[in-house]
Backbone as CSV, one residue per row, in Angstrom:
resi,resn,N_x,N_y,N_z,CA_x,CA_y,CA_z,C_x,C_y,C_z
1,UNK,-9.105,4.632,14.949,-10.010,4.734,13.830,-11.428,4.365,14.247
2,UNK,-11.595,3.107,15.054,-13.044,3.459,15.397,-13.492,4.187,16.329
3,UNK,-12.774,4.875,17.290,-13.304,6.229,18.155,-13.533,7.005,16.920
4,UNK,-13.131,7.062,15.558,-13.354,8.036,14.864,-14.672,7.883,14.347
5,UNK,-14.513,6.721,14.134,-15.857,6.281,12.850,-17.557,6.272,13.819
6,UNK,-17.156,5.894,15.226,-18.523,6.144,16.383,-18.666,7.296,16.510
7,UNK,-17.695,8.383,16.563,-18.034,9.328,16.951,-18.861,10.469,15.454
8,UNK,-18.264,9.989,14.568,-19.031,10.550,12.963,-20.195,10.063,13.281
9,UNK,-20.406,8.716,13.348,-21.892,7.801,13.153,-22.513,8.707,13.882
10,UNK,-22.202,8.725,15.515,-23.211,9.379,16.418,-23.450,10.781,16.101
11,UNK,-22.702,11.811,15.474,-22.793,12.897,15.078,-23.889,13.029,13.490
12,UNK,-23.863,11.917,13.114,-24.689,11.388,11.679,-26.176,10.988,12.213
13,UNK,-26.190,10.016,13.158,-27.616,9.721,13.490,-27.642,9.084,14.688
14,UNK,-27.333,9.741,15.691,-27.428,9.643,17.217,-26.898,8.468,17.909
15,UNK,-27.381,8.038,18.767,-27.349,6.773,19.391,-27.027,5.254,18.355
16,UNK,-28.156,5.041,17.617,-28.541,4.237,16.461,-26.942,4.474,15.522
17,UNK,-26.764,5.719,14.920,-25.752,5.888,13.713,-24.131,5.420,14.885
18,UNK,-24.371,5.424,15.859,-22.704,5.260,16.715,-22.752,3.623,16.676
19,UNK,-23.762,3.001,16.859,-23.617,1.747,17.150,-23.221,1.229,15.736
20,UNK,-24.216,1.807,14.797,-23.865,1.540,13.389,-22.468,1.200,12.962
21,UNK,-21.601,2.513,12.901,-20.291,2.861,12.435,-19.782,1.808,13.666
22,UNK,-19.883,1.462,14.745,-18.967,1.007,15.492,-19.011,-0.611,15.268
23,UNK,-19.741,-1.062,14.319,-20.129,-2.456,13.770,-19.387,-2.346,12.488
24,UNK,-19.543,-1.135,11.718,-18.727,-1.168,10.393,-17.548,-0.990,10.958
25,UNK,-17.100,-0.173,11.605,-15.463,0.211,12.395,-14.808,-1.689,12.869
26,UNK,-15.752,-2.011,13.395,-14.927,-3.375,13.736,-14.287,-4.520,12.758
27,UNK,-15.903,-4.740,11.780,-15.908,-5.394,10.425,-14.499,-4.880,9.591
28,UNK,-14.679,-3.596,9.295,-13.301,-3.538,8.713,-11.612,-3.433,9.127
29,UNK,-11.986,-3.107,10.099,-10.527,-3.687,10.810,-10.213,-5.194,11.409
30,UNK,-11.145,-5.832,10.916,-11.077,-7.496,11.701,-11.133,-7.675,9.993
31,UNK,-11.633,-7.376,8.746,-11.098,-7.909,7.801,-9.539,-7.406,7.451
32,UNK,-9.318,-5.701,7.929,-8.215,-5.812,7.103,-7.143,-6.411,7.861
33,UNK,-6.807,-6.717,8.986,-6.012,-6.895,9.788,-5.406,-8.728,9.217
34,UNK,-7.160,-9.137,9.138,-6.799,-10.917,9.220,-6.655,-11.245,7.381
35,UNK,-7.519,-10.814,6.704,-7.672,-11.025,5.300,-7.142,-9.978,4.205
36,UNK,-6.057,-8.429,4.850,-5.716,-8.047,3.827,-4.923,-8.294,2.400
37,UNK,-3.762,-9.161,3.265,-2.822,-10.218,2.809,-3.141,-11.056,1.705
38,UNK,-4.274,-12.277,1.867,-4.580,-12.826,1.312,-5.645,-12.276,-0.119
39,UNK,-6.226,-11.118,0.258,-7.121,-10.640,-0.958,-5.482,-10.179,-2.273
40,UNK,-4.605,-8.974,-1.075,-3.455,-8.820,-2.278,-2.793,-10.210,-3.156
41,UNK,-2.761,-11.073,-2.727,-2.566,-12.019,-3.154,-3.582,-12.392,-4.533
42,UNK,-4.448,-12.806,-4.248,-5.758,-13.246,-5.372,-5.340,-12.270,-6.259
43,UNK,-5.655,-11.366,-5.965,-5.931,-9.756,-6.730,-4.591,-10.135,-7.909
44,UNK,-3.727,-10.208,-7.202,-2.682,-9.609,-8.414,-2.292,-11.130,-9.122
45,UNK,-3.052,-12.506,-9.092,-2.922,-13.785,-10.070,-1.524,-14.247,-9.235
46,UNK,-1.101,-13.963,-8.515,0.237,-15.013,-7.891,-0.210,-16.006,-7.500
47,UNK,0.704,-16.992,-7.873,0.830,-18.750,-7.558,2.192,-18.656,-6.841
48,UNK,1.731,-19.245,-5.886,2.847,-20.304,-4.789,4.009,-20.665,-5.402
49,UNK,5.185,-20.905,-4.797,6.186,-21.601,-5.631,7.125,-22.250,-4.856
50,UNK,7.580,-23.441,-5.301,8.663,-24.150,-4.256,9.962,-23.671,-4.731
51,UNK,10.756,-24.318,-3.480,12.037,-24.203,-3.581,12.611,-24.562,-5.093
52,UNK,12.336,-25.992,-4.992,12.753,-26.068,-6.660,11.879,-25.802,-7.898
53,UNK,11.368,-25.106,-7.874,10.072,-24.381,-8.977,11.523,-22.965,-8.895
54,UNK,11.827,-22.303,-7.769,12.618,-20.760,-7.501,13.406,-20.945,-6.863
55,UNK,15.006,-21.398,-6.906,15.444,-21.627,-6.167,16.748,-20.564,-5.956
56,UNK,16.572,-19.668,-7.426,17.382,-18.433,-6.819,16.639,-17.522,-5.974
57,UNK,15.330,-17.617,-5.976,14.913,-16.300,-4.864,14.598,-17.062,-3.365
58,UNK,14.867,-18.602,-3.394,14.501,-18.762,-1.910,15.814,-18.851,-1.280
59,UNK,17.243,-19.050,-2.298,18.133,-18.594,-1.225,18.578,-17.753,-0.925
60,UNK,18.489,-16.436,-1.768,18.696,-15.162,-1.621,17.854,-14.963,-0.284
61,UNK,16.629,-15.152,-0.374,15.162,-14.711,0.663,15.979,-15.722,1.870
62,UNK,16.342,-16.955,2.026,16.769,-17.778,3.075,18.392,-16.578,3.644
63,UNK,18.826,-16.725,2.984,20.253,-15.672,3.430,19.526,-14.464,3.811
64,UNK,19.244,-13.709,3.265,18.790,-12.599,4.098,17.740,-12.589,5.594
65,UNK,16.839,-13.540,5.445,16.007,-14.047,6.836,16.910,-14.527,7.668
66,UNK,18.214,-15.171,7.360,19.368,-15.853,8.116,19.986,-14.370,8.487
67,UNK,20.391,-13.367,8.197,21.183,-12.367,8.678,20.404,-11.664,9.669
68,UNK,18.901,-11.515,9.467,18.283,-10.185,9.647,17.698,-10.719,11.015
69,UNK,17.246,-12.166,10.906,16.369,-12.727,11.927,14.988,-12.783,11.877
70,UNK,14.478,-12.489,10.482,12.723,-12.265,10.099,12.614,-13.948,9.514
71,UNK,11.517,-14.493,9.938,11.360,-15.878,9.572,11.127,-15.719,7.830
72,UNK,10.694,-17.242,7.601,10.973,-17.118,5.994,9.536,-16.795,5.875
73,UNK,9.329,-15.804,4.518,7.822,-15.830,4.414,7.746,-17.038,3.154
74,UNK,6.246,-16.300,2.883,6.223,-17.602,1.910,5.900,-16.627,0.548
75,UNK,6.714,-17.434,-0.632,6.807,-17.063,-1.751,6.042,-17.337,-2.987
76,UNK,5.358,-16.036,-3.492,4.722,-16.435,-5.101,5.550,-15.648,-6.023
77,UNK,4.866,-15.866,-7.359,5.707,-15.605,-8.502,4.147,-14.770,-9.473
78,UNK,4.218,-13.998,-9.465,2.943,-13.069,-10.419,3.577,-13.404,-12.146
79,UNK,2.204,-14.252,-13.093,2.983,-14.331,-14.271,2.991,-13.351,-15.294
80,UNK,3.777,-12.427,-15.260,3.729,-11.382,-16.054,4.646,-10.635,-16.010
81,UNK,5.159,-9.990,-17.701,6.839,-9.652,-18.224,7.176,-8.239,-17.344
82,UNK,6.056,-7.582,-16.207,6.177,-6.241,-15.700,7.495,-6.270,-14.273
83,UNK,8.561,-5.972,-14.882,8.885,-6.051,-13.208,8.606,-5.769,-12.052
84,UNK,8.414,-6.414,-11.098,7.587,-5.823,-9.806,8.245,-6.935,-8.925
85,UNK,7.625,-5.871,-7.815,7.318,-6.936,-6.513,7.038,-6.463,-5.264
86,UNK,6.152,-7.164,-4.466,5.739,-6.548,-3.429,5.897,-7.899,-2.276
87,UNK,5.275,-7.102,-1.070,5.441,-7.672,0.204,4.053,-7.808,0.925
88,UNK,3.269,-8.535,1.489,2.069,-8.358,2.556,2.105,-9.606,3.469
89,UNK,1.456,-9.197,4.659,1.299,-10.235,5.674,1.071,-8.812,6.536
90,UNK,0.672,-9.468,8.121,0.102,-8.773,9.060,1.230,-7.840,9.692
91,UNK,2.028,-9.752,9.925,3.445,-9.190,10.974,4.326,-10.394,10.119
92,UNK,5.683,-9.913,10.783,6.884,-10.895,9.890,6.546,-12.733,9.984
93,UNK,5.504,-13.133,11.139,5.277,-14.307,11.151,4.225,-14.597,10.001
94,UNK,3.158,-13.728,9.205,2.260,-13.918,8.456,2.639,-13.470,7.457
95,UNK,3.606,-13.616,6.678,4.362,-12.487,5.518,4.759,-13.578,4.486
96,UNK,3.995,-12.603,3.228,3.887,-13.089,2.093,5.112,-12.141,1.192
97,UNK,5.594,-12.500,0.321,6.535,-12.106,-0.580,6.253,-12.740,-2.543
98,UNK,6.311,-11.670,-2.921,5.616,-11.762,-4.400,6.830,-11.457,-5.485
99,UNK,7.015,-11.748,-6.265,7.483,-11.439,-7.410,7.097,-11.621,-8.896
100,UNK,7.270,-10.649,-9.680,6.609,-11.077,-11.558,7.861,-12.055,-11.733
101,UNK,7.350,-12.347,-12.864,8.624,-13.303,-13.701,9.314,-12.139,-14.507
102,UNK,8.964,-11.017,-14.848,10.168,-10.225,-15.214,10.918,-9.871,-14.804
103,UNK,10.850,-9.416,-13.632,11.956,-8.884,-12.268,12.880,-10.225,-12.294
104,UNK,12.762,-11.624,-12.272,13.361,-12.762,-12.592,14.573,-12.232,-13.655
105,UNK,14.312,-11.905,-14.954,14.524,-11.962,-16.039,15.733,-10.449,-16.125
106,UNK,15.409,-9.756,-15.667,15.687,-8.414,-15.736,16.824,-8.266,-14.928
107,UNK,17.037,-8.682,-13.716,18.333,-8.071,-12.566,19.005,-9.454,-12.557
108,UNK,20.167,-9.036,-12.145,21.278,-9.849,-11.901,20.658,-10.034,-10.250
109,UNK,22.125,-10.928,-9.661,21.456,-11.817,-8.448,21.609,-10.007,-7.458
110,UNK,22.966,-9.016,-7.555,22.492,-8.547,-6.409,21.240,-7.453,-6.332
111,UNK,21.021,-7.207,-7.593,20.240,-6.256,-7.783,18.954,-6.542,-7.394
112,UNK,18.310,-8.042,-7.631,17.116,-8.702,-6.923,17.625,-8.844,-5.470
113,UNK,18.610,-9.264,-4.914,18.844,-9.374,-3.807,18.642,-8.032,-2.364
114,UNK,18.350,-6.764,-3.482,18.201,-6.068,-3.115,16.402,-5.080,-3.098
115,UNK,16.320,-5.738,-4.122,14.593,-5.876,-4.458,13.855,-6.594,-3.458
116,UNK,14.646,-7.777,-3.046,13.935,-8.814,-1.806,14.236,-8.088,-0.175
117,UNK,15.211,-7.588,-0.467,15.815,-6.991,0.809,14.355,-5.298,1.716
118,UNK,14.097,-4.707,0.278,14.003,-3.874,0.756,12.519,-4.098,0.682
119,UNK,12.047,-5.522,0.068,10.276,-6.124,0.618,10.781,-6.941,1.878
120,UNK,11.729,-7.305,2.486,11.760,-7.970,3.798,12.114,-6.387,4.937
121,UNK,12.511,-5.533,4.394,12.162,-4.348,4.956,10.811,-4.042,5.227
122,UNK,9.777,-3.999,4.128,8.307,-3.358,4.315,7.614,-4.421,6.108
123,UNK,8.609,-5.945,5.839,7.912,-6.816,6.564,8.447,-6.557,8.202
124,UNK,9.613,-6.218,8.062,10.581,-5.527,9.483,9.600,-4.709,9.916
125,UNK,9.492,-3.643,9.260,8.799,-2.125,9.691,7.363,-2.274,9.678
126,UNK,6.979,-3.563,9.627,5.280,-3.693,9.824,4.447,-2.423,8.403
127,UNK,5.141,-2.204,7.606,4.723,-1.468,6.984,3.483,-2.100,6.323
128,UNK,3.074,-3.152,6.049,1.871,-3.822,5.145,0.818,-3.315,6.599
129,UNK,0.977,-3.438,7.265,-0.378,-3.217,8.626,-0.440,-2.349,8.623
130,UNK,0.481,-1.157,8.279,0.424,0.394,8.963,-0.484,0.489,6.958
131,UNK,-0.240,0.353,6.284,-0.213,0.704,4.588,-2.468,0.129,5.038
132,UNK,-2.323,-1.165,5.212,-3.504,-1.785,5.381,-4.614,-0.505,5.982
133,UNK,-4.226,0.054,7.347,-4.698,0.831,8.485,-5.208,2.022,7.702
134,UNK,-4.515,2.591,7.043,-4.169,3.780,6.015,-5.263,3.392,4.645
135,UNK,-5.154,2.603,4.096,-6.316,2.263,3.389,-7.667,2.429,3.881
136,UNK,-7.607,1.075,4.833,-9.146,1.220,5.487,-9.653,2.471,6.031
137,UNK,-9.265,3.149,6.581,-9.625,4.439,6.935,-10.118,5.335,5.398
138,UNK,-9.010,5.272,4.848,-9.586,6.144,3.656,-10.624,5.662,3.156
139,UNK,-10.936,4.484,2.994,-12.168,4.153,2.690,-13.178,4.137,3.307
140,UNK,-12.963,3.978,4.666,-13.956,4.266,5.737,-14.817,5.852,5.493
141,UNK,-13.325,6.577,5.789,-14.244,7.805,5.672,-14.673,8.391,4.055
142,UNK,-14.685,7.713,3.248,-14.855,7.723,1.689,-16.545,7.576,1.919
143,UNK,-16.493,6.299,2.966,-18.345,5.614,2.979,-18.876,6.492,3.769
144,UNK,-18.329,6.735,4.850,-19.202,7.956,5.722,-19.595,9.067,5.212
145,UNK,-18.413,9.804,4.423,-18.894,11.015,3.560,-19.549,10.811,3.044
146,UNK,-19.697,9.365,2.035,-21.101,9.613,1.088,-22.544,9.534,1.599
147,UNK,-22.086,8.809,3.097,-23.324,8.425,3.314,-24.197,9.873,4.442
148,UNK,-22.893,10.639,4.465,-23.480,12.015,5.034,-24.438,13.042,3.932
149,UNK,-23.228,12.849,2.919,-23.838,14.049,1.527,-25.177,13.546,1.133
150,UNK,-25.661,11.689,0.971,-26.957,11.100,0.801,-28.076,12.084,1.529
151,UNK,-28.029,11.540,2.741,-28.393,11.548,4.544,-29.155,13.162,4.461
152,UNK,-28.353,13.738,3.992,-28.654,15.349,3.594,-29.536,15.774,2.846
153,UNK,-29.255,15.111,1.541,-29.821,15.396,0.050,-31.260,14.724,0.316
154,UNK,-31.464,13.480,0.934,-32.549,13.311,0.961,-32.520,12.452,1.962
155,UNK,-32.336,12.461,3.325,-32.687,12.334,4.836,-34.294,14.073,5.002
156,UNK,-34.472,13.671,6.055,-35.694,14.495,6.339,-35.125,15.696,7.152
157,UNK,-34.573,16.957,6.504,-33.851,17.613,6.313,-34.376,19.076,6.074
158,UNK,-35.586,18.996,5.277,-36.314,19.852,4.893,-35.951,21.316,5.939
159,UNK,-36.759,21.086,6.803,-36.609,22.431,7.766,-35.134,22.980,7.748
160,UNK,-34.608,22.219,8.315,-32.915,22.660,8.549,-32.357,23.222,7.126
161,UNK,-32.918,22.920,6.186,-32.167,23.223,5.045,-33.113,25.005,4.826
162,UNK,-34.358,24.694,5.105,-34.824,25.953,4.935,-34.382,27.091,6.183
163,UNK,-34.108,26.718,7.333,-33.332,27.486,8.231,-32.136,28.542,7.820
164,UNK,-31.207,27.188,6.809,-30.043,27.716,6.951,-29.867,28.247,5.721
165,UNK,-31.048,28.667,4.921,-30.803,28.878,3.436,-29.931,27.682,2.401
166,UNK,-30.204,26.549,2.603,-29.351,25.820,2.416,-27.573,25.485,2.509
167,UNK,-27.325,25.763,3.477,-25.843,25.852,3.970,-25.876,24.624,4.353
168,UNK,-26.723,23.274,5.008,-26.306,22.508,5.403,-25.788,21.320,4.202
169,UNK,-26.937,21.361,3.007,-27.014,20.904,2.061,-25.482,21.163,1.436
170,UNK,-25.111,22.296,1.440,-23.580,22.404,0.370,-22.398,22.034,1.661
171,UNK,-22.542,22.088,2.537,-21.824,21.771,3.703,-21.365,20.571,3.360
172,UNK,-22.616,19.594,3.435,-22.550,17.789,3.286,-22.398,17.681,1.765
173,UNK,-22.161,18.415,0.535,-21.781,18.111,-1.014,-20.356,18.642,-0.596
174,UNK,-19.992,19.366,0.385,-18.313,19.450,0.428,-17.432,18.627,0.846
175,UNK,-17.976,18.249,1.998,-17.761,16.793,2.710,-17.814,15.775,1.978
176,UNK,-18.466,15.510,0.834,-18.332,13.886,0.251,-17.463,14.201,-0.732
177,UNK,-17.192,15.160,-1.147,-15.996,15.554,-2.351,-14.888,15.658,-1.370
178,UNK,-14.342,16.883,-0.589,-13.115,16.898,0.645,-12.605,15.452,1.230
179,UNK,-13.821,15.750,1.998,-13.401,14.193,2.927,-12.159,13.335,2.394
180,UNK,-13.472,12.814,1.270,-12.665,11.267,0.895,-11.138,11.777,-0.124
181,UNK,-11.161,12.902,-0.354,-9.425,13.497,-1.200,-8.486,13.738,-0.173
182,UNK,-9.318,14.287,0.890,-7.925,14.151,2.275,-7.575,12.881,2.888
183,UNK,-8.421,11.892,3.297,-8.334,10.644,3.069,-7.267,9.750,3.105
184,UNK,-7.403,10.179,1.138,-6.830,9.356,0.025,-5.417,10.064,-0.328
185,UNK,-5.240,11.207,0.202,-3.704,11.860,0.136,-3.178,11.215,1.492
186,UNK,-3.707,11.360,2.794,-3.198,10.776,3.994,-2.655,9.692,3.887
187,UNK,-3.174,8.758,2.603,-3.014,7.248,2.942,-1.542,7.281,1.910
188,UNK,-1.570,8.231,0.484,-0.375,8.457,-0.253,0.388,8.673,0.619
189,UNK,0.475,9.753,1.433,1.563,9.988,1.790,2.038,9.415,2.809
190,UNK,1.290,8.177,3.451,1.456,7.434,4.365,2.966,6.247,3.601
191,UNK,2.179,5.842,2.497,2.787,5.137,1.402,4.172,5.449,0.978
192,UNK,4.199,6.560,0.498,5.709,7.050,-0.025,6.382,7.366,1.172
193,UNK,6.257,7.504,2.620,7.202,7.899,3.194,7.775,6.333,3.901
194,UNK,7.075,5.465,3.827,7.336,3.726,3.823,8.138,3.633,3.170
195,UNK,7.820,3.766,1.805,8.694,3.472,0.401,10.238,3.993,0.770
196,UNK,10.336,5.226,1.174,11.892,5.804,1.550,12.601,4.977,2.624
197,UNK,11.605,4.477,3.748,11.746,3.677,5.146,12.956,2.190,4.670
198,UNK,11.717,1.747,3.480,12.032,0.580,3.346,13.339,0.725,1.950
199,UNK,13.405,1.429,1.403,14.708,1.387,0.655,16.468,1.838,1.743
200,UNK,15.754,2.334,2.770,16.798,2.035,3.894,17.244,1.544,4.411
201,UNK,16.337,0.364,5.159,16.332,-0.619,5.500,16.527,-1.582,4.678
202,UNK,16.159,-1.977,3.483,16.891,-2.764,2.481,18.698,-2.800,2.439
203,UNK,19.029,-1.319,1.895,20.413,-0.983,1.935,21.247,-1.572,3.061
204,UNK,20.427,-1.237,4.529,21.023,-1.573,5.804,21.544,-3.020,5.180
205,UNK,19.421,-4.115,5.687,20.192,-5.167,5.245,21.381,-6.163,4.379
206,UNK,21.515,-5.148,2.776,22.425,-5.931,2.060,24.021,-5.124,2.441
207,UNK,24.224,-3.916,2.943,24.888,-3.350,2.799,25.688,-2.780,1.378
208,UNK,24.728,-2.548,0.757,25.050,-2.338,-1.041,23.778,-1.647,-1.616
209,UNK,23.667,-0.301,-0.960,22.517,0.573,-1.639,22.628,0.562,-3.192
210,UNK,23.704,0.562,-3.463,23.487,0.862,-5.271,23.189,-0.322,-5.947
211,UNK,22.986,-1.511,-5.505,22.706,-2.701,-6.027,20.844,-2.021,-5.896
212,UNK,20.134,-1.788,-4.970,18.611,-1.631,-4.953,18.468,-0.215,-6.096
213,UNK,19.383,0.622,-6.159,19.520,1.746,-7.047,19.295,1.663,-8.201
214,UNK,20.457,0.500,-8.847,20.551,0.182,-10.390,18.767,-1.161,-10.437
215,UNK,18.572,-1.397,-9.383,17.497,-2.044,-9.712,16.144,-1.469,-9.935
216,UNK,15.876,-0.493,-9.048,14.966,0.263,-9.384,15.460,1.450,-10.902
217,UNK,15.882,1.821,-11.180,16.554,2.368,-12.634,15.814,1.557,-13.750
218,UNK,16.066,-0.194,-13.839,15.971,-1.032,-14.458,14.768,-0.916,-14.826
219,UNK,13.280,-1.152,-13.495,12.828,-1.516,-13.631,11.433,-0.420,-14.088
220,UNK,11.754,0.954,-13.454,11.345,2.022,-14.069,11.345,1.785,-15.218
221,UNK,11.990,1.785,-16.208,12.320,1.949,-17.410,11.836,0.738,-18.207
222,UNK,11.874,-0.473,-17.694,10.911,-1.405,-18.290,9.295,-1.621,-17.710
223,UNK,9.031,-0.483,-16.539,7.510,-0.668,-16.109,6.766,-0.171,-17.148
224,UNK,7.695,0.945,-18.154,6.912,2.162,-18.681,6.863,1.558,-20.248
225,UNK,7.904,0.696,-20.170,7.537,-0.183,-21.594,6.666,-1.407,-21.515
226,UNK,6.278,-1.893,-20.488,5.695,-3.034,-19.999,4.697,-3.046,-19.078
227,UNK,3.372,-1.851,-19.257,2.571,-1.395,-18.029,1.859,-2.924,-17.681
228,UNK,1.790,-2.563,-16.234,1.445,-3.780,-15.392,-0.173,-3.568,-15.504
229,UNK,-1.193,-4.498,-15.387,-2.352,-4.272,-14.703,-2.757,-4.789,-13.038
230,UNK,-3.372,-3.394,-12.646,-3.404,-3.655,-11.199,-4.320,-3.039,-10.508
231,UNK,-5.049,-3.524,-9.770,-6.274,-2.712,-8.919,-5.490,-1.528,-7.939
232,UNK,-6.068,-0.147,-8.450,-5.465,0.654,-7.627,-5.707,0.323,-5.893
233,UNK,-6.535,-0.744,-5.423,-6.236,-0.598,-4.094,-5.067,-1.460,-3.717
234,UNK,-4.534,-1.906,-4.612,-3.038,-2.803,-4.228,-1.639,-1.914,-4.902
235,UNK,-2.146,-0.907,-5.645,-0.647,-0.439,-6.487,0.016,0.125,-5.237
236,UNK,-0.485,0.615,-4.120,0.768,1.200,-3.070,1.584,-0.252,-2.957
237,UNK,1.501,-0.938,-2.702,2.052,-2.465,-2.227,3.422,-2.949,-3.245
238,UNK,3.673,-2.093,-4.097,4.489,-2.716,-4.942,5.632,-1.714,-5.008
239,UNK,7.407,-2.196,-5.620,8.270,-1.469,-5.095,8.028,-0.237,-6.343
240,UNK,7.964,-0.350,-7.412,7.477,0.344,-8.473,5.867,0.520,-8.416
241,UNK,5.527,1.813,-8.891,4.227,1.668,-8.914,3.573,1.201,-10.121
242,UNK,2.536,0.597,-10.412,2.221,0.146,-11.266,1.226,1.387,-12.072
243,UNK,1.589,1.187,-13.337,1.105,2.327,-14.733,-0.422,2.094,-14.985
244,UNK,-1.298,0.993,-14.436,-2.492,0.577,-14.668,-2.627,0.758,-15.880
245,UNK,-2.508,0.551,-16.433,-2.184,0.476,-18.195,-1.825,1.722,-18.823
246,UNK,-0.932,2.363,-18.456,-0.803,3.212,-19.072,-0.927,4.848,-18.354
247,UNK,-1.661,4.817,-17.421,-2.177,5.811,-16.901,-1.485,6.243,-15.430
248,UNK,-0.886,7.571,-15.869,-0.214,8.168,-14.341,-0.675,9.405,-13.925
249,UNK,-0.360,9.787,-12.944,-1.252,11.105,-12.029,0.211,11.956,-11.543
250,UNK,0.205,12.979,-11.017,0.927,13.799,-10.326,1.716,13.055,-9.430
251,UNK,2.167,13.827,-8.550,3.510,12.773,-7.672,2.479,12.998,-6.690
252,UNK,1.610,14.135,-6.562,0.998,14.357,-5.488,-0.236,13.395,-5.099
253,UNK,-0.211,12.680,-6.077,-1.803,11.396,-6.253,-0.878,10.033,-6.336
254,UNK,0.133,10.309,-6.285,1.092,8.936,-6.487,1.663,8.138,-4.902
255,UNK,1.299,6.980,-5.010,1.182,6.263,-3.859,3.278,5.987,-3.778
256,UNK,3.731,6.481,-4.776,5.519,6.508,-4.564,6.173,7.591,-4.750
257,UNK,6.977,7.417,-3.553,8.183,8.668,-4.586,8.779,8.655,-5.861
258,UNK,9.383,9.604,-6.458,9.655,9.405,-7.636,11.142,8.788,-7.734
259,UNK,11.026,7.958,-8.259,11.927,7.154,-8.210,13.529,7.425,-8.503
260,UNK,13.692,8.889,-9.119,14.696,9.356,-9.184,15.138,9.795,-8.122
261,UNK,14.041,10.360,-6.947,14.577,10.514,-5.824,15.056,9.659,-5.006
262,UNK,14.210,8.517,-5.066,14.573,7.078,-4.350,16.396,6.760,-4.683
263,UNK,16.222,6.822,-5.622,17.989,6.257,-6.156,18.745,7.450,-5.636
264,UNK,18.526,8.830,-5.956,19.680,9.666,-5.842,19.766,9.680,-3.955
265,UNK,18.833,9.237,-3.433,19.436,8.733,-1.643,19.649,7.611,-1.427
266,UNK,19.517,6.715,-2.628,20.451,5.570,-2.161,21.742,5.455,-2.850
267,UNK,22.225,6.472,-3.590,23.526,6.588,-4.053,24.285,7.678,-3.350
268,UNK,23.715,8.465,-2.797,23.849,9.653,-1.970,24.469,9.093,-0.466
269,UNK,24.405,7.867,-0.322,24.707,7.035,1.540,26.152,7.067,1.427
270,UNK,26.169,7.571,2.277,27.760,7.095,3.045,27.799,5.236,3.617
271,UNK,29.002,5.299,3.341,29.350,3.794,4.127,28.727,4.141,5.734
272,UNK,28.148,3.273,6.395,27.275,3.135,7.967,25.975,3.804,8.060
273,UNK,26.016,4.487,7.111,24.681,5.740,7.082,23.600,5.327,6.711
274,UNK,23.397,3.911,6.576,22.141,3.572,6.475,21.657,2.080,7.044
């Protein structure tokens, strides 16, 4: 990503624009790498919780880190009736694990057991770093495009624009619209094909896909009665996606699969097949 972002800069404004982007290219991969974790955290109001504050999800979370071999992460509790839950940290040694208090309320022990399973999956498969990587980029090139279509519109441009009959001008208004939608699908579909990864790897771990099945079922069905609020740059992060109050997009703008598909391949497994 930053061979990408030097080589735009320098193609944007020579010498000067490479060094540029290769200062923003660093900045944001030295934040998202060290501080993505901790912003998802703030963002979505989770508080810390001890053993005896939660002591059904730290032994569920302790038994499964005991089978799998992923150390324990550390656990919050988001206060709010939306079921959810997500996973972030860098690598399995920096790994955070989240849950609402509805998801509490809502599943029996294996059905959460399987909710935890398949966020100690996202943490196996490094998926929060690869999800992180996938963000920043889209946003990266979100800022470059705009700052090309600007650069154009009113950078000193004049001649070139009268050269080309203005072709360069609609060139760089295509680019700040394109760009940042290819982007922002790259990073979706980066997202949902995780999401399938890690409901596999969940299953593996508990050996009881239809326990994560009937849980996601559950919780569908109470997300849509119970919309969560959530900054769309954290809704990929969660096992359900969150409704931001209310409001949904195509599957094709949707940072998840649809969840009917999710279940009908985890009811679809053969015994070893996953």
């Amino acid at each position: 990503m930053t061979v990408f972002l030097v080589l735009v800069g320098q193609a944007l404004g020579g010498h000067n624009g490479a060094i540029m982007a290769f200062c923003f290219a660093a900045a944001m991969n030295f934040f998202s790498y060290f501080f993505s974790d901790k912003l998802a955290i703030l963002s979505s109001g989770a508080k810390p919780v001890s053993r005896e504050q939660l002591p059904r999800v730290y032994q569920i979370v302790e038994r499964l880190c005991a089978k799998t071999g992923l150390p324990m992460p550390k656990l919050f509790v988001i206060p709010t009736a939306s079921p959810n839950a997500f996973a972030t940290g860098r690598n399995p040694s920096h790994a955070s694990l989240a849950v609402t208090a509805g998801i509490l309320d809502l599943l029996n022990d294996d059905e959460l057991e399987g909710v935890l399973a398949h966020e100690l999956g996202h943490v196996r498969n490094r998926d929060i770093l690869i999800s992180s990587i996938a963000a920043t980029f889209a946003g990266a090139v979100t800022i470059l495009a705009r700052m090309a279509g600007w650069a154009a519109m009113f950078g000193g441009g004049g001649r070139g624009r009268d050269r080309d009959g203005g072709g360069g001008l609609l060139t760089s208004l295509a680019m700040m619209i394109l760009a940042p939608l290819a982007a922002v699908l790259i990073q979706m579909a980066v997202s949902r094909s995780r999401e399938y990864q890690a409901d596999a790897t969940g299953a593996h771990f508990t050996g009881n896909p239809g326990a994560l099945a009937s849980a996601l079922r559950k919780m569908e069905l109470n997300a849509a009665r119970i919309p969560m609020q959530s900054s769309p740059a954290t809704a990929h992060m969660y096992i359900i996606q969150p409704l931001l109050g209310g409001v949904t997009f195509g599957s094709l703008f949707s940072t998840h699969p649809p969840t009917a598909e999710r279940i009908a391949r985890l009811t679809g497994m053969r015994p070893g097949s996953y």
